[in-house]
C-alpha positions in Angstrom: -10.5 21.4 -5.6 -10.0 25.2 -6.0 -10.1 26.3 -2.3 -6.4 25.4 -1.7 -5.3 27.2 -5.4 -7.6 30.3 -4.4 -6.5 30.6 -0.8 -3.1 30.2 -0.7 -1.7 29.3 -4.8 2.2 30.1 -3.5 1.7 27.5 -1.0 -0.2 24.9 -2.9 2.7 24.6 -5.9 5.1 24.9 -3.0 3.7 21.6 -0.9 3.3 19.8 -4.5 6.5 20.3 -5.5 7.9 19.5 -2.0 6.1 16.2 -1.6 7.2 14.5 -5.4 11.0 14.1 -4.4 9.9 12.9 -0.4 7.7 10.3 -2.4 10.5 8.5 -4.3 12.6 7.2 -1.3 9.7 5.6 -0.1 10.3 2.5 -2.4 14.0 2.4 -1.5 15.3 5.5 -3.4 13.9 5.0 -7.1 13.0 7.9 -9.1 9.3 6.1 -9.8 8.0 3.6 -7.3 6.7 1.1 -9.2 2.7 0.5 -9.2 2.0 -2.3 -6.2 -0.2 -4.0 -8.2 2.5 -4.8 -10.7 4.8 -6.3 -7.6 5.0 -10.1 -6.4 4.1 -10.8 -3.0 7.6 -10.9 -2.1 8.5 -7.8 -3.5 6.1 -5.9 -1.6 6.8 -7.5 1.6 10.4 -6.4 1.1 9.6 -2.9 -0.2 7.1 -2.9 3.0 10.0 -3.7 5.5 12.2 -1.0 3.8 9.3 1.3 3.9 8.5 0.6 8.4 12.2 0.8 9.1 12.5 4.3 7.6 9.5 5.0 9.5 11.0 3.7 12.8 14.1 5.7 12.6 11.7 8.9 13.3 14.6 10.6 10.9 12.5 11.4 8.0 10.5 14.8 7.3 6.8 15.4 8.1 6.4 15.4 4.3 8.3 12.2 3.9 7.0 10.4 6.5 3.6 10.9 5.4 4.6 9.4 1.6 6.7 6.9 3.3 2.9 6.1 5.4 1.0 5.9 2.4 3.2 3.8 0.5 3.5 1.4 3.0 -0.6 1.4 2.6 -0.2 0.5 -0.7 1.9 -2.3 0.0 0.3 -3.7 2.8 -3.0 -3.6 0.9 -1.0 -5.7 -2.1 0.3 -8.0 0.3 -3.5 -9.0 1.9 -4.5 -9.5 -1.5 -1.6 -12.0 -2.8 -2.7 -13.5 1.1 -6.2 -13.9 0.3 -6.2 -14.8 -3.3 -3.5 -17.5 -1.8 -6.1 -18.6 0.8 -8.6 -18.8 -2.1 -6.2 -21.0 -4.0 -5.8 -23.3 -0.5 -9.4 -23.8 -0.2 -10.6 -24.3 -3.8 -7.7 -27.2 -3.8 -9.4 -29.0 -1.0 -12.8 -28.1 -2.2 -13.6 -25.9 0.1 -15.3 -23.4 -2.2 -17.2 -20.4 -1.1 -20.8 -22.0 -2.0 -19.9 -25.0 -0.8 -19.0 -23.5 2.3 -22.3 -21.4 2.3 -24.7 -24.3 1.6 -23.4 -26.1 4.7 -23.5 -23.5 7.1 -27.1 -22.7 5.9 -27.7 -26.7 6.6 -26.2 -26.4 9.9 -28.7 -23.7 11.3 
């Protein structure tokens, strides 16, 4: 933590305070991206496409680009969980639970 304050401190405020206004266009211009956990699936999705289109216009700043990356992380990550917790949802309704699931495949061996 203190090598990049003791080498170079000029540098290390300058890239902190470069990279907080290249990380709010990354949710579509906000001041504060809002937390992914706190978005529906849909919203991320959407916020997800925003965030690859930016991307694929090569226009943004190294800086940016690399906020614009990691947001879209983020995202993605929030939109396999809505996914899986869905597909959790799916197979508990047709009763399809994980140790059900377990206790045949052990039966089948």
């Amino acid at each position: 933590m203190a090598r990049p304050t003791d080498s170079s401190p000029d540098r290390s405020s300058a890239s902190t305070t470069d990279r907080s206004p290249d990380r709010a266009p990354a949710s579509g211009g906000s001041p504060a991206a809002p937390d992914p956990a706190a978005l529906t699936y849909e919203q991320a999705r959407d916020e997800l496409a925003r965030v690859v289109d930016r991307l694929e216009t090569g226009a943004a700043t190294l800086e940016e680009s690399l906020a614009l990356w990691e947001r879209g992380e983020a995202l993605a990550a929030r939109c396999q969980e809505w996914l899986d917790g869905a597909r959790e949802r799916l197979a508990a309704a047709r009763g399809e639970g994980r140790d059900a699931g377990g206790a045949r495949d052990a039966d089948a061996s």
